[in-house]
N, C-alpha and C positions, 0 to 999 in steps of 0.2 A: 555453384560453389562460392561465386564471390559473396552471394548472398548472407549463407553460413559465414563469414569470413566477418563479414559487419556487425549483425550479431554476435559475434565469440569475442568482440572485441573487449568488452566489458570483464567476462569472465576470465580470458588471456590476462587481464591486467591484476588481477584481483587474487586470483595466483599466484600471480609476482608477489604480491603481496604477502603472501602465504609463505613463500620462500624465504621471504628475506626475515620474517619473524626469527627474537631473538629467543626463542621459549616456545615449546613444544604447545601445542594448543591442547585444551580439553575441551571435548564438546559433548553437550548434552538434546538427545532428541525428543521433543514434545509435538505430542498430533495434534492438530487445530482444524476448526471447520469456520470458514468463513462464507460470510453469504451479504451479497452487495445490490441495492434497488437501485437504482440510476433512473431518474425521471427528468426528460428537457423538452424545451419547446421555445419559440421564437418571442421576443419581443417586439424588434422593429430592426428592417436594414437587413446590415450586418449581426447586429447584438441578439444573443441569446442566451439563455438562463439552465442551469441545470440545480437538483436537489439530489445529492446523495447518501445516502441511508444504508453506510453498515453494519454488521454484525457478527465480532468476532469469537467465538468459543473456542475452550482445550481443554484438554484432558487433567486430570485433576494431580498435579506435578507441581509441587515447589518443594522448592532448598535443592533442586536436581536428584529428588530419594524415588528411586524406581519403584521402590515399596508404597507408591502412592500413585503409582497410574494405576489407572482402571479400562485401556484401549478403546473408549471414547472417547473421539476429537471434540463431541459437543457437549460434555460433563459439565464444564459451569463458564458463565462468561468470563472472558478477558477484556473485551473491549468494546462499546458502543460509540459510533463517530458518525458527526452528521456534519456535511460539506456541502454547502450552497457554492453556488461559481457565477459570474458574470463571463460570457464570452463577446470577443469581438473580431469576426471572420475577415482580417485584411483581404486575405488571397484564398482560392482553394488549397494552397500546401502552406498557410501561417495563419495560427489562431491566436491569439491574445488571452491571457483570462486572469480575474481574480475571486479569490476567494475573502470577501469581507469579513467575514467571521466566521469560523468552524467551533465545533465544539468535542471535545474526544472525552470520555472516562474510560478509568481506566484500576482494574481490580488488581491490590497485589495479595500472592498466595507465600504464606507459611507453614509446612509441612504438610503443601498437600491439600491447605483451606484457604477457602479467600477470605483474609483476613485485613484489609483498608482497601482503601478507593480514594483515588487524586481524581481532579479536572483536569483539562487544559482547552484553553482559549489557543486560536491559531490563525494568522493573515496569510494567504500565500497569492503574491504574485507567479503566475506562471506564463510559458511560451511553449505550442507547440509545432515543430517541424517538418512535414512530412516530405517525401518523395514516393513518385509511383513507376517501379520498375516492372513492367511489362504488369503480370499478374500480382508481384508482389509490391504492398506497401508498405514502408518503411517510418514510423513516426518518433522521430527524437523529441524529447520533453525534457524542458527543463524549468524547475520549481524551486524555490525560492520558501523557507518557511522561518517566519516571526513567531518564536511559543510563550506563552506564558503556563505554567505548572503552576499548577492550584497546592494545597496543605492536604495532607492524608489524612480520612478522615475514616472513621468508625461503619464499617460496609452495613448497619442498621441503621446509617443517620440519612438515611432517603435523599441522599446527594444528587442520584442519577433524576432526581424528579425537580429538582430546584437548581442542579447547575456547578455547585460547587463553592469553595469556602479560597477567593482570590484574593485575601486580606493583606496576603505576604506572599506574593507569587515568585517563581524563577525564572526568569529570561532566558532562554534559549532561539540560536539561528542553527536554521539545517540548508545545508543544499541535496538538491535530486535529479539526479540523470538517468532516463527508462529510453532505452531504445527498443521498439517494440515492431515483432512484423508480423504482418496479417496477408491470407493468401486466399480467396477463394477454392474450392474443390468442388471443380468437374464444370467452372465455366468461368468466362474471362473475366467478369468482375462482379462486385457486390451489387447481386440485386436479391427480390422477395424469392423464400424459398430455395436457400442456398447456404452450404455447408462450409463453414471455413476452418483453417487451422490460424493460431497466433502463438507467438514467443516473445516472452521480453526478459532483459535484465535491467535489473534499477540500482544504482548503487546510490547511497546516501552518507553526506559527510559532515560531518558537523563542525560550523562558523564559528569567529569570534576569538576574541584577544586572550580570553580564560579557559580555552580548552585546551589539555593536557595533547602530548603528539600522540601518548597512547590511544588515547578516548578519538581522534578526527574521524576514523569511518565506523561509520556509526552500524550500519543494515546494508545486506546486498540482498537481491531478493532474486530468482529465477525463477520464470513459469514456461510451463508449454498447457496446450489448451485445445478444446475444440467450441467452436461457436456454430449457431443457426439462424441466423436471420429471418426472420416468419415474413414482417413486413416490412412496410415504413414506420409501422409502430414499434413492433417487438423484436426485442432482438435475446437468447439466451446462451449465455458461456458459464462453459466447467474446465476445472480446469487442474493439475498440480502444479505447488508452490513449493519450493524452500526457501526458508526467511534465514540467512546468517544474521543474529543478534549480535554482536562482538561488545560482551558485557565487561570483561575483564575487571569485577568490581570483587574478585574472592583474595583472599591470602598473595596467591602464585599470582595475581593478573594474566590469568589465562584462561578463562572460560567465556564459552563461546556459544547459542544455543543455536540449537539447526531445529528448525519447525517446518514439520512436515504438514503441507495444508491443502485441504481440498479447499477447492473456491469455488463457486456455485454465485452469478452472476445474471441478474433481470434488468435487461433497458428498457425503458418506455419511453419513445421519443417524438415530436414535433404533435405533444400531446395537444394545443391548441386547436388542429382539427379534429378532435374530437367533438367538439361544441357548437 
């Protein structure tokens, strides 16, 4: 039970949050399918490198008109983000890592059509935390993100192939807290050929001197999941998600979007011996 108790702690608080709102919330629900390659392998030491490559699709929903879904999560893209990382393994339970440069695009939809496309360039330092209680692990993460937002640009101007138009970008800081737990099923710890379960909450708040108190938490996210480890190479997770967006950019400042998502997750890891 204490376990459950660490975990909930994110979503206990975030509730609170909920409560204390002065304005009834509207929320609107969009399916999403997201699907994630995670490729790493060693450099030297301590140090290691990861390449991640996702891919987010939804259902064909904008302005929140229901008269425009079509009940496929993977109807047209939302998002394509590619994240490289340097890691540095102080200890077995403290990781170091940074993100040099990421790149994310990103489609916005009117009435239902994807109608422009931004860039954004992205730095994140991050730290992660773990503890290992008997069978279950526990990994606190905490992320740190520098953005800059590209210009909206005309979703025929092959942006997604050149990068994007940073002539006049926007600065944005995010902070991010995922506490996530991961358990084996049907034997004491993670090894080849073994079945796990994982949970995490991540809430996300946004930095800086020009952010409204409306606008500070930005996304809470909730998953539960199952994984299977094949080997030392491959590892595969599915999983459901819900993304609270907390947009509050219409009339009332109350809208809120809840995305319903499968996530469908490939590692490929300490790919170096492969060669």
């Amino acid at each position: 039970m204490k376990y459950l108790r660490l975990l909930a702690l994110p979503v206990v608080f975030l509730c609170c949050l909920e409560i204390l709102a002065q304005s009834p919330r509207q929320y609107y629900h969009i399916a999403n399918g997201w699907t994630d390659l995670n490729i790493s392998g060693k450099i030297a030491g301590k140090f290691s490198w990861q390449l991640e490559n996702q891919h987010r699709r939804q259902d064909q929903q904008g302005d929140y008109n229901p008269a425009t879904t079509t009940g496929n999560p993977y109807h047209n893209l939302n998002q394509h983000i590619f994240r490289p990382y340097i890691h540095y393994q102080m200890s077995p339970l403290v990781r170091f890592s940074l993100m040099p440069l990421g790149w994310i695009g990103t489609n916005r939809f009117v009435n239902g059509e994807v109608a422009a496309f931004f860039p954004e360039l992205r730095v994140s330092p991050q730290v992660i935390l773990s503890q290992q209680l008997n069978r279950l692990r526990i990994d606190h993460r905490l992320r740190y993100e520098f953005r800059w937002l590209g210009a909206n640009e005309p979703i025929d101007s092959k942006s997604f192939l050149y990068g994007g138009d940073f002539s006049n970008s926007l600065f944005k800081k995010r902070f991010r807290y995922q506490i996530k737990g991961s358990m084996p099923l049907g034997k004491e710890k993670m090894e080849d050929k073994t079945w796990y379960l994982q949970a995490y909450n991540e809430l996300m708040i946004n930095m800086g001197e020009n952010v409204p108190n409306l606008n500070i938490f930005d996304q809470n996210r909730v998953l539960i999941g199952l994984g299977y480890r094949i080997n030392q190479h491959l590892t595969v997770e599915m999983g459901y998600m819900q993304q609270s967006v907390f947009r509050f950019n219409n009339v009332a400042k109350n809208n809120v979007e809840l995305n319903n998502i499968l996530q469908v997750n490939l590692a490929i890891s300490n790919i170096e011996t492969f060669f």
